[in-house]
ROSE-4610 file (N, C-alpha, C; in Angstrom, 1 decimal, always signed):
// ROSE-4610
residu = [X/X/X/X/X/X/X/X/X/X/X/X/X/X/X/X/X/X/X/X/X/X/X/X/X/X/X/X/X/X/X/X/X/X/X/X/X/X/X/X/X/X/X/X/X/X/X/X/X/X/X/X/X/X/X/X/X/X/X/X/X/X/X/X/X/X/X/X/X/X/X/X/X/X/X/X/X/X/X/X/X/X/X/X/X/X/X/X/X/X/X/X/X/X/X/X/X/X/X/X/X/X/X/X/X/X/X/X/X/X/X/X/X/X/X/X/X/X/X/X/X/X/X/X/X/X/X/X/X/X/X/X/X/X/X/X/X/X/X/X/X/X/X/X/X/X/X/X/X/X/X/X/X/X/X/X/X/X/X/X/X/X/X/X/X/X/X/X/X/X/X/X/X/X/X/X/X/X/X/X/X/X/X/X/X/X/X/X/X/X/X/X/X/X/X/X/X/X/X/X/X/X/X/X/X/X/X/X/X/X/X/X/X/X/X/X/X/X/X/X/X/X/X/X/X/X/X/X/X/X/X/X/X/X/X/X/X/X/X/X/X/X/X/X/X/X/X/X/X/X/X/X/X/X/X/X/X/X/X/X/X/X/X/X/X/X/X/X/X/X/X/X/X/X/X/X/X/X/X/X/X/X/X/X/X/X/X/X/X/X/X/X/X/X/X/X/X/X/X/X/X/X/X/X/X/X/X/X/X/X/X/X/X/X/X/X/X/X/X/X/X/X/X/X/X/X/X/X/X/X/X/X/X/X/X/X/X/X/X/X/X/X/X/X/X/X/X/X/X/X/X/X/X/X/X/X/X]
num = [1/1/1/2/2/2/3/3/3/4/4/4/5/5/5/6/6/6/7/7/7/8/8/8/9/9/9/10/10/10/11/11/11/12/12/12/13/13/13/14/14/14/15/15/15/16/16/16/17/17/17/18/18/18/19/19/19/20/20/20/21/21/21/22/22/22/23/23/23/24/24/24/25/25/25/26/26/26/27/27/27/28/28/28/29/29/29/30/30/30/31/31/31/32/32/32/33/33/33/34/34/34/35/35/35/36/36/36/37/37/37/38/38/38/39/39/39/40/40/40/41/41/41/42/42/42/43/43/43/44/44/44/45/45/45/46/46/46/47/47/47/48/48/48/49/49/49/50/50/50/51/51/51/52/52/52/53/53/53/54/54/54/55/55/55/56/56/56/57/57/57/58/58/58/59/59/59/60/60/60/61/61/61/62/62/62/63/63/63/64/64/64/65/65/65/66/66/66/67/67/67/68/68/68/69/69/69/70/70/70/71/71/71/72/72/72/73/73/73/74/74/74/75/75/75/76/76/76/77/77/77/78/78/78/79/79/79/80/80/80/81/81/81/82/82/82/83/83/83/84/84/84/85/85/85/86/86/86/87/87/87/88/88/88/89/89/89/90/90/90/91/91/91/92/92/92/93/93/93/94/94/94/95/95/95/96/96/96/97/97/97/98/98/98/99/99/99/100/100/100/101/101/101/102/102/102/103/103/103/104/104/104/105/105/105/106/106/106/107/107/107/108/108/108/109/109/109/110/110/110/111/111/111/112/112/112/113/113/113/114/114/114/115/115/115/116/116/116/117/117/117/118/118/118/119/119/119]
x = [-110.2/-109.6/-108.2/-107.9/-106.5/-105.3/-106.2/-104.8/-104.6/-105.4/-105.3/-104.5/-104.8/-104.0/-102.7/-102.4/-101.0/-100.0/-101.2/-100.2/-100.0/-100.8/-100.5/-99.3/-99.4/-98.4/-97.0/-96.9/-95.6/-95.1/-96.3/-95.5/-94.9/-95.6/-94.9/-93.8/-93.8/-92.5/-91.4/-91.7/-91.0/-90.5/-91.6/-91.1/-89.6/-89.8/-88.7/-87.9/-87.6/-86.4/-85.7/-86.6/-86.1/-85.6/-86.1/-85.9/-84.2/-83.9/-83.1/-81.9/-81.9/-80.9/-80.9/-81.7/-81.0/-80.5/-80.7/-80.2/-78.7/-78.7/-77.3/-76.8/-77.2/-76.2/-75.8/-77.2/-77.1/-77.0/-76.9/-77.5/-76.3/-74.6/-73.9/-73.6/-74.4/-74.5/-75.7/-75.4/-76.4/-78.0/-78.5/-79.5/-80.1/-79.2/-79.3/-79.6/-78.7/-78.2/-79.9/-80.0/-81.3/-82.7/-83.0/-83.9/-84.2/-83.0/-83.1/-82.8/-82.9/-82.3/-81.2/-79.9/-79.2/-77.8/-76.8/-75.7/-74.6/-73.5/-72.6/-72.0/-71.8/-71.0/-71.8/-73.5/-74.1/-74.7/-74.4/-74.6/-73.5/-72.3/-71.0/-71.3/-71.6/-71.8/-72.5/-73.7/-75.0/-75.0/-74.1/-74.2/-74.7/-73.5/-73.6/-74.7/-75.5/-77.2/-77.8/-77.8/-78.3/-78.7/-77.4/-77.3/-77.9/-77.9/-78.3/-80.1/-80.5/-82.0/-82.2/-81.4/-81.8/-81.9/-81.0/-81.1/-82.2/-82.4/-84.0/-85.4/-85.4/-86.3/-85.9/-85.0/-85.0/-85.3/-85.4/-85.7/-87.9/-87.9/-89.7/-89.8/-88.8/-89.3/-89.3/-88.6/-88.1/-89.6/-89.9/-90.7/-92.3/-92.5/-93.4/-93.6/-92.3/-92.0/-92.3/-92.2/-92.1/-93.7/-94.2/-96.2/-96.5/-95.6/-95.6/-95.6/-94.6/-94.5/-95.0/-95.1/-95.6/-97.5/-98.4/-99.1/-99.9/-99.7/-100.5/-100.4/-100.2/-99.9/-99.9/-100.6/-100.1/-101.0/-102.1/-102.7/-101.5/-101.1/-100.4/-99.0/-98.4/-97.0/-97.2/-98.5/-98.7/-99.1/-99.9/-100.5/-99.4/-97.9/-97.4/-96.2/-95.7/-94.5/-95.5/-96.7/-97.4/-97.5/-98.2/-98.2/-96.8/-95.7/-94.2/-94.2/-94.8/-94.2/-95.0/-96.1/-97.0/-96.5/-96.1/-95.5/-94.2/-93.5/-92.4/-92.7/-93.6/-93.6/-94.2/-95.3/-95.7/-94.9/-93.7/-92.6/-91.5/-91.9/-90.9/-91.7/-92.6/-93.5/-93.7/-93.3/-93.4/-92.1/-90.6/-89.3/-89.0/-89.1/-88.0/-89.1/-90.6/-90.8/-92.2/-93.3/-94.6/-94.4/-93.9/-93.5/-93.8/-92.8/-93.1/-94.3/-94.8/-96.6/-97.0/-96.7/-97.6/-96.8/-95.5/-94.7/-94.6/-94.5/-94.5/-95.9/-96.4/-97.3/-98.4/-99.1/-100.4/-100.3/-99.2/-98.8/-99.6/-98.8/-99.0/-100.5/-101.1/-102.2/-103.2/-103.1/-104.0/-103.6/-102.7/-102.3/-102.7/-102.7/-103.4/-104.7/-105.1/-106.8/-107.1/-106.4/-107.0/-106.6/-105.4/-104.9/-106.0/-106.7/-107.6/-108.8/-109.1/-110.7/-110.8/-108.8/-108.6/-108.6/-108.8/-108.5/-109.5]
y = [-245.9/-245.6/-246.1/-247.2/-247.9/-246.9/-246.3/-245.2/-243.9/-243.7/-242.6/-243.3/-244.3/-244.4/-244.9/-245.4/-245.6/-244.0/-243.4/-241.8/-241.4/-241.4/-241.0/-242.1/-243.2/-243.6/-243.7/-243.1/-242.8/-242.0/-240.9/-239.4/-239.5/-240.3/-240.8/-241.5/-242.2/-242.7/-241.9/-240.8/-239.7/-238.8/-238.2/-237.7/-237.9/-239.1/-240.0/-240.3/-240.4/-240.6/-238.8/-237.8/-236.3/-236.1/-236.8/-236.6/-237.3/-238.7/-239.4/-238.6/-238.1/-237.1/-235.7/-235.4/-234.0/-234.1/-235.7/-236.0/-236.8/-237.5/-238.2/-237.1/-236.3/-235.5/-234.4/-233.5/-231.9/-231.7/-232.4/-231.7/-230.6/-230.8/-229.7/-228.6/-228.9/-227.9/-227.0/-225.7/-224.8/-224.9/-225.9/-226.2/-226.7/-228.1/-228.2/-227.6/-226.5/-225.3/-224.3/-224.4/-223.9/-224.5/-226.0/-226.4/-226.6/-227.3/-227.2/-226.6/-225.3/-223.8/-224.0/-224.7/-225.2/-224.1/-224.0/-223.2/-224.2/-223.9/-224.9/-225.7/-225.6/-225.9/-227.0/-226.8/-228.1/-228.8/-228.3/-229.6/-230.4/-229.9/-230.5/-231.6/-231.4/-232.5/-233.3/-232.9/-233.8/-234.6/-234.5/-234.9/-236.5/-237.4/-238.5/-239.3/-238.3/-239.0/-238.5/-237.1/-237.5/-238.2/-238.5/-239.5/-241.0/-241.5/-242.7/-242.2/-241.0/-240.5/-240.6/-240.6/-240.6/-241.7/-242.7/-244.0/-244.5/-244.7/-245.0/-245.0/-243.5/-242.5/-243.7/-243.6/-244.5/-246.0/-246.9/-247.9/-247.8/-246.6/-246.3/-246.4/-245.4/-245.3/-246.6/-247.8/-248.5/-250.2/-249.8/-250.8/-249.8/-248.9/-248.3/-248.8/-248.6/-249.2/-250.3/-251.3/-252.8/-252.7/-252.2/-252.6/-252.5/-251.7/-252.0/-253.1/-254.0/-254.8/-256.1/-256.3/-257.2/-257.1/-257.1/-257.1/-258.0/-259.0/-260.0/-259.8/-258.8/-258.9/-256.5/-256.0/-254.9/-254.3/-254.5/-253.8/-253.9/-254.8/-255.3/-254.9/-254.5/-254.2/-252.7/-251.5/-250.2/-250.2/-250.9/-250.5/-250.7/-251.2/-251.5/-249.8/-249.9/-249.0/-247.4/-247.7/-246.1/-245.9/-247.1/-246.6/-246.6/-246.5/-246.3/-245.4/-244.8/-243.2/-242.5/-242.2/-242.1/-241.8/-242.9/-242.7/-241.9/-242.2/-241.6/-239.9/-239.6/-238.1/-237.5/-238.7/-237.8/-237.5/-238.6/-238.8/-237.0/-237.2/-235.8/-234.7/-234.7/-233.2/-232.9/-234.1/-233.8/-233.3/-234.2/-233.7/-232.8/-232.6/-232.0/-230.5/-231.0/-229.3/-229.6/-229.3/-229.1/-229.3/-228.5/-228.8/-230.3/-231.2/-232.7/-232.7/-232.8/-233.4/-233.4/-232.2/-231.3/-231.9/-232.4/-233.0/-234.4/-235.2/-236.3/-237.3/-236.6/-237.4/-237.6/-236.2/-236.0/-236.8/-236.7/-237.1/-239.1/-239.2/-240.7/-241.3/-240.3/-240.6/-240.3/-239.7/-239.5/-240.6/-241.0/-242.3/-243.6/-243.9/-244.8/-244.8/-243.9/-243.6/-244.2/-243.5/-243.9/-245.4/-246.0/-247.5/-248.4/-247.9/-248.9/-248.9/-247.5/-247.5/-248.2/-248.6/-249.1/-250.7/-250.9/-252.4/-253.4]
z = [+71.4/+72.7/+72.8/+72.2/+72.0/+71.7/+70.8/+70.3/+71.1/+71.6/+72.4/+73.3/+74.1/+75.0/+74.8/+73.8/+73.4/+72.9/+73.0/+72.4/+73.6/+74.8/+76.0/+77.0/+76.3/+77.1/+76.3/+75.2/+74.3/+74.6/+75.4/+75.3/+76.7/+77.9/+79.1/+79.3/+77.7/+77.7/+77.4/+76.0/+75.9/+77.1/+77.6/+78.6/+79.6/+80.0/+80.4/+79.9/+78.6/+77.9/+77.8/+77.3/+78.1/+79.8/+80.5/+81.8/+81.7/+81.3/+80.8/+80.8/+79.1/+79.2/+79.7/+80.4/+81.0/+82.3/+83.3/+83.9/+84.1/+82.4/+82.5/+81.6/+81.2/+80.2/+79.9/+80.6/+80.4/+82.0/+82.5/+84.0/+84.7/+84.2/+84.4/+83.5/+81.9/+81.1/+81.3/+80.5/+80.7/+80.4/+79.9/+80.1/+80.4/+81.2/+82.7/+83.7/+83.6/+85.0/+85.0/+83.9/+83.8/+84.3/+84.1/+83.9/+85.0/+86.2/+87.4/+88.3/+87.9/+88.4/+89.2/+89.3/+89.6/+89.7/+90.4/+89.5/+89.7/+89.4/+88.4/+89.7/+90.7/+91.8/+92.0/+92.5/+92.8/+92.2/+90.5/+89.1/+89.9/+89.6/+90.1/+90.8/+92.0/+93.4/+93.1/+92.7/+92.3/+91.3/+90.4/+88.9/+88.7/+89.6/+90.0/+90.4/+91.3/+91.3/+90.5/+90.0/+88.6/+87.6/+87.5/+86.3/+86.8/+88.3/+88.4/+88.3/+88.9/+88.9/+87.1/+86.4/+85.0/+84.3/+84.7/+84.6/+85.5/+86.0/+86.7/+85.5/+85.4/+84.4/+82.7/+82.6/+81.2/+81.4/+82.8/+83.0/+83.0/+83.5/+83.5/+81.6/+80.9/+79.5/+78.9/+79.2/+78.8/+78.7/+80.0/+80.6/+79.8/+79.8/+78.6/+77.1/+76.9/+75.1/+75.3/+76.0/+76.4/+76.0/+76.6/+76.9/+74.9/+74.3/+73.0/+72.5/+73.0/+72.1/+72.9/+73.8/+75.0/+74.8/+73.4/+73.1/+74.1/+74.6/+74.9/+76.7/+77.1/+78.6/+78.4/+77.2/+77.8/+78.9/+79.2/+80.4/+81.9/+81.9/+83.2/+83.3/+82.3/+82.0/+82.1/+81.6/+82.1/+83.0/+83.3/+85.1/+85.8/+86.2/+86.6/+86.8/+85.3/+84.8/+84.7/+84.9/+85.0/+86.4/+87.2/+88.6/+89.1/+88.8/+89.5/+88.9/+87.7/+87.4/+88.6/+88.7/+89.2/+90.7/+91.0/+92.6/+93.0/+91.6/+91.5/+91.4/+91.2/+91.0/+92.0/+92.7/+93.5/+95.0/+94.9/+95.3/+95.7/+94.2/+94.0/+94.1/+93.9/+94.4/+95.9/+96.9/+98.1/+98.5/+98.0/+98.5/+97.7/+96.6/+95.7/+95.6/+94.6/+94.8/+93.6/+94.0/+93.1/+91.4/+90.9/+89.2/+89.2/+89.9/+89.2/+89.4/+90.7/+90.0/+88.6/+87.9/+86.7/+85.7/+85.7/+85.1/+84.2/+85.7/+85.3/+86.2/+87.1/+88.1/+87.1/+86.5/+86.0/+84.9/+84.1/+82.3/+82.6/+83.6/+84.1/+84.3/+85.1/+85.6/+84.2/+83.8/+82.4/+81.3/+81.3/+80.5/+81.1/+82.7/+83.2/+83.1/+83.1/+82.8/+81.6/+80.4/+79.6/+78.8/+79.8/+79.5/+79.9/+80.8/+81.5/+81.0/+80.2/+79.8/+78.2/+77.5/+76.5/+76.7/+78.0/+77.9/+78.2]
């Protein structure tokens, strides 16, 4: 169960480190303009919280990788950095728009699940 749950909380971490850069780095290029169906004028404007929304997202990936190596404290270090993803999405599925739930809310909650049934 250990490993399972460390693959589910890698890929949570992944995730986030993708959220990362397409927030500090694509978000006014075209696959950016894409991803958040966005057109170029209000990449433009927005870019700036973007990029702080993407720094955030690499502070969640970051405090993830940690529960790696923080062996002796990891239940407490995911339950923590999972439940802020967690909130964080469900956050965004209420302002911004349904997709995150399916995104980032669920990826989380399935990783907390099975962090807890690993520890």
């Amino acid at each position: 169960m250990e490993v399972l749950a460390g693959v589910a909380v890698a890929a949570v971490a992944f995730l986030h480190i993708v959220f990362l850069v397409m927030e500090m780095f694509l978000w006014t290029k075209p696959v950016g303009l894409r991803s958040f169906r966005l057109d170029a004028e209000r990449a433009r404007i927005t870019a700036t919280l973007a990029a702080n929304q993407g720094l955030y997202n690499g502070f969640l990936a970051a405090g993830l990788i940690w529960s790696f190596i923080a062996t002796d404290q990891r239940w407490p270090i995911r339950l923590f950095f999972l439940s802020c993803v967690i909130i964080a999405g469900l956050f965004g599925a209420v302002t911004v728009g349904r997709p995150i739930l399916w995104v980032q809310a669920l990826p989380g909650v399935v990783a907390l699940i099975l962090a807890y049934l690993a520890r």
